[in-house]
C-alpha positions as CSV (number, residue, x, y, z in Angstrom):
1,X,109.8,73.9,-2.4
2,X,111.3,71.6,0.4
3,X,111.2,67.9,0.3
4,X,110.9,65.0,3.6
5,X,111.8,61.7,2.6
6,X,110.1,58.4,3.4
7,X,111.3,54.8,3.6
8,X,111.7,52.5,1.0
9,X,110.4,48.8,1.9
10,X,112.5,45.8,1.9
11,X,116.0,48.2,1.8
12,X,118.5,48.1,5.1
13,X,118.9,50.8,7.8
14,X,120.5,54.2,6.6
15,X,123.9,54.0,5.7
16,X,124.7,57.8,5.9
17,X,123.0,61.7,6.2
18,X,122.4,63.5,3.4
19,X,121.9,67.4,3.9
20,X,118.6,68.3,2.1
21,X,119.1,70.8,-0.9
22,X,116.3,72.7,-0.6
23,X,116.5,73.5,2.6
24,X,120.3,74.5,2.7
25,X,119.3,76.6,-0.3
26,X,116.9,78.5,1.6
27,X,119.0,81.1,3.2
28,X,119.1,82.5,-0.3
29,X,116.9,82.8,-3.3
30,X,117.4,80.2,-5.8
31,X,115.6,80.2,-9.1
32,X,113.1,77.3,-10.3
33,X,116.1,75.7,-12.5
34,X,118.6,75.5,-9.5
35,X,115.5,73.5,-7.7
36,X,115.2,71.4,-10.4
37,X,119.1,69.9,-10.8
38,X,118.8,70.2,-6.9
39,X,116.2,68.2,-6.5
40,X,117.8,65.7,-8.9
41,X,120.6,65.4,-6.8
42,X,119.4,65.0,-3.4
43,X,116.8,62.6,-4.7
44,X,119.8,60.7,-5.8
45,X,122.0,61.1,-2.8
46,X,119.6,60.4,0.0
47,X,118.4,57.1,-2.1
48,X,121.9,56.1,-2.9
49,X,123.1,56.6,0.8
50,X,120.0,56.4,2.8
51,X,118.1,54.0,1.2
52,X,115.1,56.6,1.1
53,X,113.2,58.4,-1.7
54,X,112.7,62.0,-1.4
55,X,108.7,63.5,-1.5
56,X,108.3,66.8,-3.0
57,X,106.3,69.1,-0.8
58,X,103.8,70.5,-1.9
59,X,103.9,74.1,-4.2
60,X,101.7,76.3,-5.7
61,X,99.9,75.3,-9.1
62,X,101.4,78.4,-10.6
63,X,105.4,76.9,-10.0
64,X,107.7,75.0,-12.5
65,X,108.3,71.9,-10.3
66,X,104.1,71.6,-9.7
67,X,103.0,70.8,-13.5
68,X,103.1,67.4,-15.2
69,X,105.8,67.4,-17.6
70,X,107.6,64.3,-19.1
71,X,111.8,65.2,-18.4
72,X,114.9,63.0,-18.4
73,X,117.7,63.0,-15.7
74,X,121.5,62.9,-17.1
75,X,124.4,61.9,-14.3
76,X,127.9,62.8,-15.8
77,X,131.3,62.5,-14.1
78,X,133.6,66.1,-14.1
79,X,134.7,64.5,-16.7
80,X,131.9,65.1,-19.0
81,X,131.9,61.2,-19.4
82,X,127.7,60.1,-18.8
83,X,127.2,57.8,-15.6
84,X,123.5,57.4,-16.3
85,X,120.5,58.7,-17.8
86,X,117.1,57.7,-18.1
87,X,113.9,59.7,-18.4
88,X,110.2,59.8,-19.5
89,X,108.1,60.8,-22.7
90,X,105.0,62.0,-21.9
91,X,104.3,62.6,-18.0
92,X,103.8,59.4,-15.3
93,X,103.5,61.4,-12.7
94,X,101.3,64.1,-11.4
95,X,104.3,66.6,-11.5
96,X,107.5,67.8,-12.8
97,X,108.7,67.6,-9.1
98,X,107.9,63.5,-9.0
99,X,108.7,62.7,-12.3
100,X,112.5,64.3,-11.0
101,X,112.8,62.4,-8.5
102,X,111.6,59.2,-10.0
103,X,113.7,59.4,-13.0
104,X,117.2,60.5,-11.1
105,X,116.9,57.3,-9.1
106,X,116.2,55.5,-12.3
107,X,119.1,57.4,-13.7
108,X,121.6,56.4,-11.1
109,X,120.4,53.0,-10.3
110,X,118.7,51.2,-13.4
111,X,120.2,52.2,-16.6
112,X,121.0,49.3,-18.3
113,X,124.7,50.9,-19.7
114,X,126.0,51.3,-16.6
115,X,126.6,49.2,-12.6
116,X,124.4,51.1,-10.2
117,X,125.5,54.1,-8.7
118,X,128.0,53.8,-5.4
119,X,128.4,56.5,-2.7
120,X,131.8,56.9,-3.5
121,X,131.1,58.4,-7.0
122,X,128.6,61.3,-5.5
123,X,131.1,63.9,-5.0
124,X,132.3,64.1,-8.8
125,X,128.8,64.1,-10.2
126,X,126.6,66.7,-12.3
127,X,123.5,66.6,-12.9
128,X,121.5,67.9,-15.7
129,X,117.4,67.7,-16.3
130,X,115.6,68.4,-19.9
131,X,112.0,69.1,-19.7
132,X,110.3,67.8,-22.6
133,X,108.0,70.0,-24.4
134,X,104.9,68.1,-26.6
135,X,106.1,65.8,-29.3
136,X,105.2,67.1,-33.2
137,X,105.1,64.9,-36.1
138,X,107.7,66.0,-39.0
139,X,109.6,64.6,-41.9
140,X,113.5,63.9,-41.8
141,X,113.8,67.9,-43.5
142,X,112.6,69.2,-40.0
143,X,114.6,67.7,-38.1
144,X,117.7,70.1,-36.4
145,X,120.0,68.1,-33.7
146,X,121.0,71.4,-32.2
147,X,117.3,72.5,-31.7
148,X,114.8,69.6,-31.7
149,X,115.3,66.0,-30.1
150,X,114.1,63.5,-31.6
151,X,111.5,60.3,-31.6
152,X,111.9,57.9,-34.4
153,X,109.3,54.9,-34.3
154,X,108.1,51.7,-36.7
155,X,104.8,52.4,-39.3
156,X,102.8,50.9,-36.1
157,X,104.6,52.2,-33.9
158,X,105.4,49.5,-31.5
159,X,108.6,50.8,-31.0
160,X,110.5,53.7,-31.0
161,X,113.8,55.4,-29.3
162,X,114.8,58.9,-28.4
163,X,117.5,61.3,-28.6
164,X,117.3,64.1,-26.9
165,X,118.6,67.9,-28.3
166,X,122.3,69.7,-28.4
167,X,124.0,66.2,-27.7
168,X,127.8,67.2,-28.3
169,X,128.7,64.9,-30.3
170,X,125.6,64.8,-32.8
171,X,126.0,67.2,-35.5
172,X,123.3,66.4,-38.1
173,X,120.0,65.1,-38.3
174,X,121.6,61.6,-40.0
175,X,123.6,60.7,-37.3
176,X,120.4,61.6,-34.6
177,X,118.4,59.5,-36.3
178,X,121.0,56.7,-37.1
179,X,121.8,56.4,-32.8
180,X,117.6,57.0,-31.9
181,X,116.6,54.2,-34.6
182,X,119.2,51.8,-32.9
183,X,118.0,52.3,-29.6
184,X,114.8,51.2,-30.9
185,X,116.3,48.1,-32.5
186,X,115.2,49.7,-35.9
187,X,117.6,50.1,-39.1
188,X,118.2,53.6,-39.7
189,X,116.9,53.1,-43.5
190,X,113.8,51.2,-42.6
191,X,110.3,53.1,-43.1
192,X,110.1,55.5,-40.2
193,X,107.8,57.9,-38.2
194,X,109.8,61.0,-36.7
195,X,108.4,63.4,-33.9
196,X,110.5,66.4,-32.9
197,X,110.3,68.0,-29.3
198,X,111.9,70.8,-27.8
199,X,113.8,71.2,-24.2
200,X,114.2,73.0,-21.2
201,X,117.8,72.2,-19.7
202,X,118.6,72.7,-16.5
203,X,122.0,71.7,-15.5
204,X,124.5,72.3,-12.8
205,X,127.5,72.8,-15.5
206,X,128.3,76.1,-15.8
């Protein structure tokens, strides 16, 4: 898969070029997760210095990148320390390839925690991508940090937050629940719905 970009209205002229992943990565075979975190990152770096969104070109029905599938991006310094991360649910766009790029921008420019991205910070970034498989209802005894994220909503379910899986720092299904029932601006001890999902992660750490 190769991407062209396109111009964003209403943003200045280019402010610098940005070498296109997947085309640098053709000289040699890459495998569907490489694209994906690539993808991430050039959609990321050419909006961030160009001012331009990447478009996925198109692939055929049978690849990774051409099937809707909800994902979050995660931006983290060499340091490990997150610089942004924002993703989707259920699928908003018609692929896995858009939903990338849509949600790396988002990641980089729009999540709340953190100032927007600046070109200065691109060189010590990694990127990381979790594809989110179908959302399962459970009780709290199904729940496994290290295995399933999470999705912890109200009885109506008018809100509801999200942790994703194998977060370092979360070792039970208490504390999962505690951080994704505060992102909802729910009390961990309230009555709760829970929905377990599992992941794909691709990620650029080795």
């Amino acid at each position: 898969m190769s991407v062209k970009t396109e111009p964003v209205r209403g943003v200045g002229p280019e402010a610098a070029e940005v070498s296109n992943g997947f085309e640098a990565q053709a000289r040699r075979p890459v495998s569907e997760g490489e694209q994906i975190t690539s993808l991430a990152r050039t959609a990321v770096e050419t909006f961030i210095l160009q001012r331009r969104v990447v478009e996925a070109a198109y692939a055929p029905a049978s690849t990774f990148l051409s099937q809707p599938s909800a994902c979050f991006v995660c931006l983290k310094t060499l340091g490990r320390e997150l610089r942004g991360c924002i993703g989707t649910v259920e699928p908003e766009k018609s692929t896995l390839a858009e939903e990338v790029i849509t949600n790396a921008i988002k990641a980089a420019t729009r999540d709340p925690r953190f100032k927007p991205l600046s070109g200065e910070e691109l060189p010590a970034l990694r990127y990381s991508v979790d594809v989110l498989g179908s959302l399962e209802p459970t009780s709290f005894e199904g729940l496994d940090p290290s295995v399933f994220g999470v999705v912890v909503t109200n009885l109506s379910g008018s809100r509801r937050g999200l942790l994703l899986p194998a977060i370092e720092t979360i070792r039970t299904a208490h504390q999962q629940v505690s951080i994704a029932a505060r992102k909802a601006g729910l009390q961990p001890d309230s009555p709760l719905k829970f929905y377990r999902f599992r992941t794909q992660r691709f990620s650029e750490w080795m």
